[in-house]
N, C-alpha and C positions, 0 to 999 in steps of 0.2 A: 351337415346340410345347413343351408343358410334359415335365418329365422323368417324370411319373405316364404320359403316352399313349407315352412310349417304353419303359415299364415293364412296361406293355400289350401291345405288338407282343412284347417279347423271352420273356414268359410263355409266348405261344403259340408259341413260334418252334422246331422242331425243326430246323431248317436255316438255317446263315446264310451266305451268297453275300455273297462281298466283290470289289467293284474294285481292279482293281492298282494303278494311277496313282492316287494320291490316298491311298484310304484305308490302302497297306498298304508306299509307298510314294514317294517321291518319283524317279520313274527316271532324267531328266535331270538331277540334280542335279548332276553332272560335269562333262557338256556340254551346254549351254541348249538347250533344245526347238530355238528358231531355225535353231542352228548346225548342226543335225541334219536339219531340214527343208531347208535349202539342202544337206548333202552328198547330201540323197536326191534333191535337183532334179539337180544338177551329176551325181553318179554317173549317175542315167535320159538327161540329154541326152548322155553322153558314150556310154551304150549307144545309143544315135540314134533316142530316141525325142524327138520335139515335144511339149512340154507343155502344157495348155490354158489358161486366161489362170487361172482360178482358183488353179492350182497357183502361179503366180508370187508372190512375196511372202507366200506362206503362211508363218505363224510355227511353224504344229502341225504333224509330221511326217504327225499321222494324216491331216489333213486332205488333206497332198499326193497321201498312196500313196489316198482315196478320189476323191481329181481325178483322180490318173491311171489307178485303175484302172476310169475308164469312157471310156475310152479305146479300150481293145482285150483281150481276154484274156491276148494276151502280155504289155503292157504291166502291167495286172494282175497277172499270177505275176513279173515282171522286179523291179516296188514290192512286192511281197511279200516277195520270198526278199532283198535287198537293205533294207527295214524291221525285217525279224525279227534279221539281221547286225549293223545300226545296233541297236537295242533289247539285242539280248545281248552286244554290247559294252558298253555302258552299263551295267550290270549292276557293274560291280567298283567305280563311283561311285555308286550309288543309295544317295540316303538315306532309312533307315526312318524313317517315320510314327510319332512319339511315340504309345507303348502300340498300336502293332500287332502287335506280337508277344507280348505279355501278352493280349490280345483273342482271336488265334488260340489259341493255347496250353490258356486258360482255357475258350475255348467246347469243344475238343475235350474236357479233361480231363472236364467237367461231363456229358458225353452230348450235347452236339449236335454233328452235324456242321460242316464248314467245307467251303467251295467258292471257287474264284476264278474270277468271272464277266468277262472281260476283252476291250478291244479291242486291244489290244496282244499282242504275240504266246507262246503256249505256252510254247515254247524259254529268252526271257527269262525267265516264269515261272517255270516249272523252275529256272532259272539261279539265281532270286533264292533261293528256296527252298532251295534245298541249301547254298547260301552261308551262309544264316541260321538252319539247324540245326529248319527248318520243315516238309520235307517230310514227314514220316507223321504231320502235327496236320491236312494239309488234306487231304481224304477225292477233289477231283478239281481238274483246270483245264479250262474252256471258255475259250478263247481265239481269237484273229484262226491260226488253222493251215490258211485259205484263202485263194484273192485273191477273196474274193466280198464287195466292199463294204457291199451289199446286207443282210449279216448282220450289221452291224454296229451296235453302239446309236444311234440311239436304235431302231433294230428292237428286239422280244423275241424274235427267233430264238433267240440266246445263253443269255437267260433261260430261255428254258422249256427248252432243250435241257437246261440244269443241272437244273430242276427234276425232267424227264423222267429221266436218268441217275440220279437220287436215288429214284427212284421213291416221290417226292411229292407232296403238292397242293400247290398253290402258297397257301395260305393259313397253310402249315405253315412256310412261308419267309420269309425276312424280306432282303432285300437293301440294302446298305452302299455308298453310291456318293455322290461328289462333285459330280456335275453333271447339269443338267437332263436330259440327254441318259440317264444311267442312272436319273433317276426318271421317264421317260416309256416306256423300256422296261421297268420295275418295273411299271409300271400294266399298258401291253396285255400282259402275260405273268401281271395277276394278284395281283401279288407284291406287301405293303409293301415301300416305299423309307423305312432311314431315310437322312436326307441330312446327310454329314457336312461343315459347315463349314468348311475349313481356310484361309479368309479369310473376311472379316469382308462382304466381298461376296456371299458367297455365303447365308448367312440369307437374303437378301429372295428371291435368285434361285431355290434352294431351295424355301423355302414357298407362292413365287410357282407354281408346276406343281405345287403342293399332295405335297409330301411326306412322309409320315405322322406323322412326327417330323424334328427338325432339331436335330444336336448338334455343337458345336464342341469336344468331345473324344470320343476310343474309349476314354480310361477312365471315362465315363458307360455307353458300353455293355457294356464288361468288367461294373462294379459291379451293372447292372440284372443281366448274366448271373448271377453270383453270390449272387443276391436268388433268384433263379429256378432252384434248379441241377439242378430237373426239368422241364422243357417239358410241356405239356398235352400229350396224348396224341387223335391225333383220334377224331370221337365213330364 
């Protein structure tokens, strides 16, 4: 997408919802996804639960804790509080996402709000944020603080929950997410997704579930915020 239709979205945009992994982000950067996904397999079977064949060989942590938690409720809350522990340890190695904290910073200072729309858990959130000198720029967190898989993106639970807490319309919003999965809950919740490229694979995948914009940097959308440092106001 060109940079004038992401110029567009950020004009009208009184609220910007960001993902954690990706755009604000990188959480495993210490300990590879992988490695974390098998200590969550390994911890769950050591608590004695049987895994479904899915979970086996999962690389993504999230995916495992959403194998397993349809499973059982226990199982469920056991991948939760056990994912959120993996996730907020991780925290003292996460690397931030070049001009994410310039992004947040900027859109607070300007008058828009910021929100962290997330499937990853609150707690890290939190975590990362107070580490990073972030917390009173981002106005809430919606995050994974359930074992309800079911909420999770690509749903727009998440989404409208945030948009709902902001006491918004969702046309007012504008959401910042890396993967197909958070611009297909951008759409049923309403909301432009712009889609932030942070490989080079990701453009096609991206604009492919039709993203309203597609940028391979957050300092394009820092600079549009600063173009714009009044949001339209709705009618």
């Amino acid at each position: 997408m060109t940079a004038r239709s992401l110029q567009e979205i950020i004009s009208g945009t009184r609220h910007l919802l960001l993902d954690f992994e990706g755009p604000v982000c990188s959480l495993f950067a210490g300990t590879p996804a992988p490695e974390v996904a098998r200590q969550l397999r390994d911890t769950l079977m050591v608590a004695g639960f049987t895994l479904p064949d899915e979970a086996q060989g999962q690389d993504d942590p999230l995916e495992v804790f959403r194998a397993v938690a349809r499973i059982s409720s226990d199982a469920a809350l056991t991948a939760q509080q056990l994912l959120t522990a993996f996730e907020t340890r991780a925290i003292s190695t996460a690397r931030p996402t070049p001009g994410s904290a310039d992004l947040i910073v900027t859109a607070s200072r300007i008058g828009r709000t910021v929100t962290v729309v997330s499937n990853n858990s609150g707690a890290a959130i939190a975590a990362y944020l107070a580490d990073h000198s972030l917390t009173s720029y981002v106005r809430a967190v919606v995050a994974r603080d359930d074992h309800d898989q079911d909420r999770m993106k690509p749903s727009p639970y998440r989404v409208r929950e945030a948009v709902g807490l902001l006491d918004a319309e969702p046309a007012e919003c504008a959401f910042i997410g890396d993967s197909p999965t958070d611009v297909m809950a951008g759409h049923l919740a309403g909301v432009p997704v712009i889609g932030y490229a942070n490989k080079p694979a990701k453009i096609e995948a991206l604009a492919r579930v039709q993203a309203a914009a597609v940028t391979t940097s957050l300092a394009e959308i820092t600079t549009a915020l600063r173009a714009t440092p009044s949001a339209a106001l709705p009618n």
